[in-house]
C-alpha positions in Angstrom: -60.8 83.2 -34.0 -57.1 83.7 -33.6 -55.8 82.3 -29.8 -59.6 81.4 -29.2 -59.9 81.0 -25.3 -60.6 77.2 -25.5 -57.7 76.9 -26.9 -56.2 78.6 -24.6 -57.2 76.5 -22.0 -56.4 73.5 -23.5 -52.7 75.1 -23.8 -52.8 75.6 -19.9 -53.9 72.3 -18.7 -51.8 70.4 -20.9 -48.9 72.3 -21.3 -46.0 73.1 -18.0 -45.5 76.9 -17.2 -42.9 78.5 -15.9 -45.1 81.1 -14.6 -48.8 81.2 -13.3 -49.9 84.9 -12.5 -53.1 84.6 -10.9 -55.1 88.0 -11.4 -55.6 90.4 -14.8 -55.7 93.8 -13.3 -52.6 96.2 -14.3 -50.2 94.3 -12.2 -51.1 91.0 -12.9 -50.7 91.8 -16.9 -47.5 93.9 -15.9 -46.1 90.7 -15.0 -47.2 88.4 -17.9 -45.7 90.9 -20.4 -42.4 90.9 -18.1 -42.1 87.5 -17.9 -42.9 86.7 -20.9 -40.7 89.1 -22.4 -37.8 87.4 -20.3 -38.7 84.2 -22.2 -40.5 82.7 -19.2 -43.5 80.3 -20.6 -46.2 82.1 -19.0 -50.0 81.8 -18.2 -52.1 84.5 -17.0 -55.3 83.3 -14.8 -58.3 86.3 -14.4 -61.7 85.0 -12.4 -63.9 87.9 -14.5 -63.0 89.7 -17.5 -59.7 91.4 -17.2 -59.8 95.2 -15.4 -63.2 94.5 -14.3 -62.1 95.4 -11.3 -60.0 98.6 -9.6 -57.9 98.4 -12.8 -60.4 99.8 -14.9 -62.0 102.2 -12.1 -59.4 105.2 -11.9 -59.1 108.8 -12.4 -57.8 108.2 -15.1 -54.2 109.6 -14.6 -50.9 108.5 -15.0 -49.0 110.8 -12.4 -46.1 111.3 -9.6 -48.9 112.0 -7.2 -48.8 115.8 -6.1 -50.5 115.1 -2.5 -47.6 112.2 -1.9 -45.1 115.1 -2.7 -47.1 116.9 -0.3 -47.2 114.1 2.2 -43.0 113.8 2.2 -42.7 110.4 0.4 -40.3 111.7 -2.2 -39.0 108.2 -3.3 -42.8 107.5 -4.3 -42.9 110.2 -6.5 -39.7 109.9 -7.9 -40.7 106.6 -9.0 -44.3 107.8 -9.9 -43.0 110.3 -12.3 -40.3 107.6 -14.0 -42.8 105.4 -14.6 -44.9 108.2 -16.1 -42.6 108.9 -18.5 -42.0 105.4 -19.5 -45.8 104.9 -20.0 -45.8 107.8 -22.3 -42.6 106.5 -24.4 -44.2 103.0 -24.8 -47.6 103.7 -25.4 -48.4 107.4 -26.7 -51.3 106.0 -28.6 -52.6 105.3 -25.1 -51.1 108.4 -22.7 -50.9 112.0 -23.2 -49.6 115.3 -22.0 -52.8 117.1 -20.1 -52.3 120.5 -18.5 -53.8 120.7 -14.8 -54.4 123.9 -13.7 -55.0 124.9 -9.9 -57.0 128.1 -9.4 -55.4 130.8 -6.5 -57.7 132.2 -3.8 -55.7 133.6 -1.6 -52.4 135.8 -2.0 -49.8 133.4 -1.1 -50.9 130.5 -3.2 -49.4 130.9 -6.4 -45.5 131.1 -5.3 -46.5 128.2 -2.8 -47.8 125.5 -5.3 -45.2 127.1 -7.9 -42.5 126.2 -6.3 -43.3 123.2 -5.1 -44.4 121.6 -8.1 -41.4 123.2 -9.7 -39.7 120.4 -7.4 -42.1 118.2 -8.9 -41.4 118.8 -12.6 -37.2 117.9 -10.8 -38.2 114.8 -9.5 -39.0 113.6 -13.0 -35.8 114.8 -14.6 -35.2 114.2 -19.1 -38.5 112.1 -18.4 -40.6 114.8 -17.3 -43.3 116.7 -19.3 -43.3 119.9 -19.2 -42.4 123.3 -16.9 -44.6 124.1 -14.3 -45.8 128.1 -14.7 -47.6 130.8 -12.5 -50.6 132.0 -14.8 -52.3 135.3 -15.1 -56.3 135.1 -14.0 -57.2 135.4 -17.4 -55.1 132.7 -18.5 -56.5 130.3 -15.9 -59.9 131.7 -17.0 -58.9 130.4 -20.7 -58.1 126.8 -19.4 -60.8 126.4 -17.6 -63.8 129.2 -18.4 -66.2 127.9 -16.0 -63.9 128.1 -12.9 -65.8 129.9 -10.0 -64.8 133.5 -10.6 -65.3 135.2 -7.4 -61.8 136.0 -5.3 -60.0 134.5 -8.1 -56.9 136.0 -8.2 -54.3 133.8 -11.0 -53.2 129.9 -10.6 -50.5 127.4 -11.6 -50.1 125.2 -14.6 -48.5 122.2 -14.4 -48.1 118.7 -16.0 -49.2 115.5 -15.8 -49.9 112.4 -17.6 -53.8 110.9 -18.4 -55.1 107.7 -19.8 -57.3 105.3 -20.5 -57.2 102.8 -17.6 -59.0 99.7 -19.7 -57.7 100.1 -22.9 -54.0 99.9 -21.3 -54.9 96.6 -19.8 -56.0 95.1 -22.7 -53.3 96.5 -24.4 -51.1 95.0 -22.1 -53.1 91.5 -22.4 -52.1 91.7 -26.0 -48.8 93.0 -25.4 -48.1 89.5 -23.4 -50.0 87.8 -26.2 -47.5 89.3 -28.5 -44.8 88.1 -26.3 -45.7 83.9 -25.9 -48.0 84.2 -23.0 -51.1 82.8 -22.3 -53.8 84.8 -20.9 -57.3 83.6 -20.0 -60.4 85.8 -19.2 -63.1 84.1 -16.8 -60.8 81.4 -15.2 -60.9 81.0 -11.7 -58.4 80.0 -9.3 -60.0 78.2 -6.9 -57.2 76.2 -4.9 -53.1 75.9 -5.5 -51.6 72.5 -5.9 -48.4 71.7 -4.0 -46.0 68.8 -4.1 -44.9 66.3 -1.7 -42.7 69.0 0.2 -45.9 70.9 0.1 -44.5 73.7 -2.6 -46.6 75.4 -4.7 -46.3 74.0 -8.3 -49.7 75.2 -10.3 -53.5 76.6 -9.8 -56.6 74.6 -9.5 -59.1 76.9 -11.6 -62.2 76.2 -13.4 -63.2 77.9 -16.4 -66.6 80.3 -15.8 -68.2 80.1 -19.1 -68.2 76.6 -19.2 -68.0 75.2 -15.6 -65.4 72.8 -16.1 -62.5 72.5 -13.8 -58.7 72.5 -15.3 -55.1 72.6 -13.7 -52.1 75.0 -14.3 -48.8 73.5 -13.6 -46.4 76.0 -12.9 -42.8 76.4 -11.4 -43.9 79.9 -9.8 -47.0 81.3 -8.7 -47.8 85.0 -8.5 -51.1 86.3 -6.7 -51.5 89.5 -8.3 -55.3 89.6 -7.3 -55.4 93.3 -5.7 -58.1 93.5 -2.9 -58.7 90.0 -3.2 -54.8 88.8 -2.6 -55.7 87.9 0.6 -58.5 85.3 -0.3 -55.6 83.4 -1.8 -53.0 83.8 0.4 -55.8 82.2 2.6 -55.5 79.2 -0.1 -52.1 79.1 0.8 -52.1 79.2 4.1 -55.5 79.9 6.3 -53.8 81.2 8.9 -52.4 83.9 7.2 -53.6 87.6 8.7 -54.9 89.9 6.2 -52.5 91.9 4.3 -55.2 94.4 2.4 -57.3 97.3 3.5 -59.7 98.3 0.8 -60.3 101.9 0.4 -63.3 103.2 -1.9 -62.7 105.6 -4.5 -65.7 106.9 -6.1 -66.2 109.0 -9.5 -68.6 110.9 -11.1 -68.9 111.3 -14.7 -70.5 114.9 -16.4 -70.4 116.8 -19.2 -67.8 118.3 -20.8 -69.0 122.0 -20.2 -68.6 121.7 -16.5 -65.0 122.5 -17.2 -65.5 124.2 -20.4 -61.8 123.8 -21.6 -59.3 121.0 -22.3 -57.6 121.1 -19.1 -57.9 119.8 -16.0 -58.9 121.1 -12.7 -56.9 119.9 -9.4 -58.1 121.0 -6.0 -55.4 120.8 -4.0 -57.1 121.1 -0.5 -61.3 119.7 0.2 -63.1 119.3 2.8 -61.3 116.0 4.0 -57.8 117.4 3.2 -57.2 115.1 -0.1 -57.1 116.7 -3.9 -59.7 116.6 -6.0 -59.7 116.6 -9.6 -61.9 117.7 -13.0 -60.2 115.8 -15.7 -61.3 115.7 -19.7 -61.6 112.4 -20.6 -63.3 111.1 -24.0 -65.3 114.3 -24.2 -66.8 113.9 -20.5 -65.1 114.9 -17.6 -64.4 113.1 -14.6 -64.9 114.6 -11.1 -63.3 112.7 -7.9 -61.8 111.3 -6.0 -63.0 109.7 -2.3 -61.2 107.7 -0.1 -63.2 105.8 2.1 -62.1 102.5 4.2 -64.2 99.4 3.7 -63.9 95.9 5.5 -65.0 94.0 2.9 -63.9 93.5 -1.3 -66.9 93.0 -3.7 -66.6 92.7 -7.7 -69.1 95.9 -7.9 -68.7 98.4 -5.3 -71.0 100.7 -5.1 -70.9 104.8 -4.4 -72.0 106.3 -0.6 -74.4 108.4 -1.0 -72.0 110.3 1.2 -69.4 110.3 -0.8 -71.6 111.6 -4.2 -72.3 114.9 -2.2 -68.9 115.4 -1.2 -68.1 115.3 -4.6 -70.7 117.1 -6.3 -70.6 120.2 -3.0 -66.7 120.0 -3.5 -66.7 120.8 -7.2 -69.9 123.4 -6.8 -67.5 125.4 -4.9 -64.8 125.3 -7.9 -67.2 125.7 -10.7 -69.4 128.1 -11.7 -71.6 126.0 -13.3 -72.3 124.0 -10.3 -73.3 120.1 -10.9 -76.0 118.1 -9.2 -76.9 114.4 -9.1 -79.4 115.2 -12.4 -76.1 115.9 -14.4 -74.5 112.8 -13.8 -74.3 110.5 -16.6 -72.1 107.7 -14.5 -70.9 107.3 -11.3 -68.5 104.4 -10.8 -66.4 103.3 -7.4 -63.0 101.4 -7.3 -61.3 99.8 -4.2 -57.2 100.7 -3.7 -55.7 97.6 -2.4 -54.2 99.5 0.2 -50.8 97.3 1.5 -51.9 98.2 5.7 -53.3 95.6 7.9 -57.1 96.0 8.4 -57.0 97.0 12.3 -54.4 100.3 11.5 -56.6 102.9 12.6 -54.7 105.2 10.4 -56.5 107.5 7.7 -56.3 105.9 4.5 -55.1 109.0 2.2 -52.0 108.7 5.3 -51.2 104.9 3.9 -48.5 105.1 1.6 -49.3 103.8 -1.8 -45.9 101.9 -2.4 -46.2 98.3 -3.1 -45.4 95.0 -0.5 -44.6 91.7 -1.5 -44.8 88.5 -0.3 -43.4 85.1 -0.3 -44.8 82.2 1.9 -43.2 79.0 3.2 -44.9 77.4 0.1 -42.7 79.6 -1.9 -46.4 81.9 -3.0 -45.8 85.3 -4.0 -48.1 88.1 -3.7 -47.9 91.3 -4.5 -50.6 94.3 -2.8 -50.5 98.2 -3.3 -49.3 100.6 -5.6 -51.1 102.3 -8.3 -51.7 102.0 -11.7 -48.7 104.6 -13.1 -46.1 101.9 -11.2 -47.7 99.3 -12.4 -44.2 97.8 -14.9 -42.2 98.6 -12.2 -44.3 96.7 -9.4 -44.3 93.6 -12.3 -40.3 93.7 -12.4 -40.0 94.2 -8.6 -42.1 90.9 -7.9 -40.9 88.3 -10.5 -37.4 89.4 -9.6 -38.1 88.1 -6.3 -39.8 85.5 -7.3 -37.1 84.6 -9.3 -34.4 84.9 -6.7 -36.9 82.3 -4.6 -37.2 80.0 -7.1 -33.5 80.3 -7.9 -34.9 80.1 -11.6 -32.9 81.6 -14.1 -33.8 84.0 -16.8 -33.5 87.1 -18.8 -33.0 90.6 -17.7 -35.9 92.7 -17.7 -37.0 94.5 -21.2 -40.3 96.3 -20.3 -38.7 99.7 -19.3 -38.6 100.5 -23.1 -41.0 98.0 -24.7 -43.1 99.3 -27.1 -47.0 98.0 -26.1 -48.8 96.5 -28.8 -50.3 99.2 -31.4 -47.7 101.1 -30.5 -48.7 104.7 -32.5 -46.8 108.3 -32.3 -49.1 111.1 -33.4 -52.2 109.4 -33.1 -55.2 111.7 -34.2 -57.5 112.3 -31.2 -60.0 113.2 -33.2 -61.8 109.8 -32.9 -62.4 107.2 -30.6 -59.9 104.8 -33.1 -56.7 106.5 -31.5 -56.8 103.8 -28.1 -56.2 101.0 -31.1 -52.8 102.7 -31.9 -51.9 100.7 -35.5 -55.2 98.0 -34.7 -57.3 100.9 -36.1 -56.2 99.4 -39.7 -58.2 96.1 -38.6 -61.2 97.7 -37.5 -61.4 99.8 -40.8 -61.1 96.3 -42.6 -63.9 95.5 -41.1 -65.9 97.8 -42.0 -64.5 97.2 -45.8 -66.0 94.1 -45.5 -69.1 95.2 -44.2 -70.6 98.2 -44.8 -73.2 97.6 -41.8 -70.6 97.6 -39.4 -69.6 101.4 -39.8 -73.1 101.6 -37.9 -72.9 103.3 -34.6 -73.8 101.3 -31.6 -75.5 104.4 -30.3 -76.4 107.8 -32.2 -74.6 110.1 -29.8 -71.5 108.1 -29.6 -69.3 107.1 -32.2 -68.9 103.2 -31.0 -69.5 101.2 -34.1 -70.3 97.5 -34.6 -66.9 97.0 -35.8 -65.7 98.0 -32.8 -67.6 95.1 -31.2 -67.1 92.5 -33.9 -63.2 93.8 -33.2 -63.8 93.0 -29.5 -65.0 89.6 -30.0 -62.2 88.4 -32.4 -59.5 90.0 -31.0 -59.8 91.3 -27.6 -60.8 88.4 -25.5 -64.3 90.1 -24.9 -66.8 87.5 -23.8 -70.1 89.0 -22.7 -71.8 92.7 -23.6 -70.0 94.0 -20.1 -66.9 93.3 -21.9 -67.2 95.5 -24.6 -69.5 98.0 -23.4 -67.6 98.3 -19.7 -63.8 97.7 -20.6 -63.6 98.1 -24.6 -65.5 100.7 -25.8 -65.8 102.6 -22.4 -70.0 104.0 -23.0 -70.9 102.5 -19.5 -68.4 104.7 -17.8 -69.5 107.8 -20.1 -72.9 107.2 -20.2 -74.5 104.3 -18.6 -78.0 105.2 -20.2 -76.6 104.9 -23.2 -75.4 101.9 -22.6 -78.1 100.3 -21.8 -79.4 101.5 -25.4 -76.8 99.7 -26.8 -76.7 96.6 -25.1 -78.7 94.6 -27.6 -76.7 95.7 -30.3 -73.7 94.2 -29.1 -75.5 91.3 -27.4 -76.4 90.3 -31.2 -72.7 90.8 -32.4 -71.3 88.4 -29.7 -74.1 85.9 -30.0 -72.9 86.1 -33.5 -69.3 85.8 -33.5 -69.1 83.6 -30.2 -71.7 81.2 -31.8 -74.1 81.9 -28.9 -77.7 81.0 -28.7 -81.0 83.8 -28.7 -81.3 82.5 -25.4 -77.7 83.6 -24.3 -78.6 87.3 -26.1 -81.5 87.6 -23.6 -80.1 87.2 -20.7 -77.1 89.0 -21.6 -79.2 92.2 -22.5 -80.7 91.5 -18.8 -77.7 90.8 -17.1 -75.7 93.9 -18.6 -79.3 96.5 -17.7 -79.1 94.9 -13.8 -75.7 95.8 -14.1 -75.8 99.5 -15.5 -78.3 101.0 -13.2 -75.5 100.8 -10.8 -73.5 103.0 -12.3 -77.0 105.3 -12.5 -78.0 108.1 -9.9 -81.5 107.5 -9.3 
């Protein structure tokens, strides 16, 4: 297998780096690619598989953020919207134009959100994506036919970008691959190694597949680990007060007729005072967000019950179709790495969402907050700093207008092949080798083996979460259906991994524990 892990690992202990990121959510692969690109020799360190975590549990929009507009943090949006642009530019095989569409109630609500999202559509200025509009009722009605009816009186169009959250990061993974670096699913940091002045110079980390231990020498270390940077910053320095506040934000998963259209609802005002959004994605729709403080980080957060009947009684009063726990077919939660000290007593939708970094006496750097539409810019903000602390020397950054790796214009969406941009060739190969792997992983999806085999060869995959979570997407469509397909691909892997029946058991096990999670009992 091209760049097989092991040896990548082999690279990493015996080779000397001048970067170690520690963490492979959006930020921490941000900042491969970057450095890398900059012709920094760079190694990329994730503990689980890379977006297990918040990276691959998002709304699945690239956007400016219409309630920060809302909330006066213009230089946020500003941002926000560059950024959006840039994603679309570099990877249109990965984000696209969607039309969101908020419904009017009351007479005085159309100029309102026209006007202000008119300043919106300003903010983002040659980079934006399209004009926002006032819209007749029947025109909302024909964007989005099962919006609740009753008082309805017109709406607003306006423009915003949407994504696959996974798929960009393992783009991304392969984008740094592409670019010299080094990036290894399932390795652990576990400690940081320092000189004699007590400087950080590498990472302690043990690899999780096979237990052994290994070292990372590296001339700077970036702790990109989201709502886990404190745990080590804490490495660094026990002392050092926590910088995170974890915020849930859960999402529920239903069928596309609950929307009826190819648009997307916003909500600009619930219950709580945040948004709340419908959005097509994949031929489901997603319904959320919450955004509930937590004290403590876990790998697999898992939904309030409180926070499933806000959504579901927020959206009932949107839709005329009204959804209940029966109709979900996945519910998934996420934790923001909010950058606000855990005793700030402050609502978390009030924390700003703009990134902190920061550098220890050690010379550590960590980087907490932001979202996932900043995420290039958050990767250039923190290795120029660390950079400037290192007083290392290298090449300006290139990512603002790098093409990401599959990089397609005019992809048909009319299969699931499009997220592989120019890959798609390889998984059709595949399948010209072997007419069993055209075989679907599931009847009502159209996942195939190939897509699997594709996984394992070429996408770092590891384990039947891998693909089924993070490359195919079916646990966050359908988790029952995953479940179904689970021993399908637990045979593929054992296959092209060289695992043993044994392995394929408890892989089948592990990934069913797993999946009724994500299941509304």
């Amino acid at each position: 297998m091209e760049n097989s892990r092991e040896k990548n690992i082999q690279r990493a202990k015996t080779e000397n780096w001048d970067v170690a990121v520690i963490g492979g959510g959006a930020t921490g692969l941000g900042i491969a690619l970057d450095a890398a690109t900059r012709g920094l020799k760079t190694v990329l360190l994730e503990r689980s598989d890379f977006a297990k975590g918040t990276s691959s549990r998002s709304t699945k929009l690239v956007h400016g953020g219409v309630r920060y507009l809302q909330q006066g943090d213009i230089a946020l949006v500003r941002e926000a919207l560059r950024e959006r642009g840039r994603m679309l530019r570099n990877a249109p095989h990965l984000v696209r134009d969607m039309r969101f569409v908020i419904g009017q109630y009351r007479w005085w609500e159309r100029a309102f959100y026209t006007i202000g999202l008119t300043f919106y559509d300003m903010l983002a200025g040659r980079l934006g994506f399209g004009r926002s509009l006032p819209l007749s009722k029947k025109s909302v009605l024909s964007e989005i036919p099962m919006l609740a009816r009753e008082n309805l009186r017109g709406g607003v169009v306006y423009h915003d970008g949407q994504f696959d959250d996974a798929r960009m990061a393992i783009t991304l993974a392969l984008s740094a691959r592409d670019a010299g670096a080094v990036c290894i699913n399932y390795a652990a940091a576990e400690n940081l190694l320092k000189d004699e002045n007590g400087k950080i110079c590498g990472v302690a980390a043990r690899d999780a597949i096979s237990g052994e231990p290994f070292e990372a020498r590296a001339g700077i270390v970036i702790n990109a680990t989201g709502v886990f940077v404190d745990d080590v910053m804490k490495m660094d320095a026990p002392e050092t007060s926590k910088k995170v506040r974890p915020s849930q934000g859960v999402h529920l998963v239903v069928d596309a007729s609950f929307l009826g259209g190819g648009s997307a609802l916003m909500i600009p005002k619930t219950f709580d005072g945040r948004v709340l959004f419908g959005v097509p994605w994949h031929g489901k729709v997603i319904l959320g967000t919450t955004d509930t403080p937590l004290d403590e980080e876990t790998d697999e957060p898992r939904a309030l019950d409180s926070e499933i009947d806000f959504i579901l009684k927020q959206a009932g009063v949107y839709l005329s179709k009204k959804p209940t726990r029966a109709d979900v077919l996945c519910v998934y939660a996420g934790l923001r790495p909010l950058a606000a000290p855990q005793k700030n007593s402050a609502k978390t939708k009030e924390i700003s969402r703009s990134h902190k970094i920061y550098v220890s006496e050690s010379g550590l750097v960590s980087i907490t907050g932001g979202k996932w539409t900043t995420y290039r810019a958050m990767a250039e903000d923190v290795l120029n700093r660390a950079l400037k602390v290192s007083e290392k020397t290298a090449a300006p950054c290139k990512t603002a207008n790098l093409k990401l790796h599959g990089y397609k214009p005019d992809a048909d969406r009319s299969s699931w092949n499009y997220v592989y941009g120019t890959d798609a060739e390889k998984i059709e190969a595949i399948i010209a080798a072997d007419k069993t792997a055209a075989e679907k992983l599931h009847p009502n999806y159209d996942f195939t083996r190939a897509q699997a085999i594709f996984a394992a060869r070429e996408e770092f995959a590891q384990t039947v979460e891998d693909v089924l979570a993070r490359r195919v997407r079916l646990l966050f469509l359908d988790a029952r259906a995953a479940m179904k397909a689970a021993p399908a691909v637990a045979e593929i892997l054992a296959r092209e991994l060289g695992k043993s029946a044994n392995w394929q058991k408890s892989q089948v096990a592990a990934f069913e524990d797993l999946a009724k999670g994500y299941i509304l009992g």
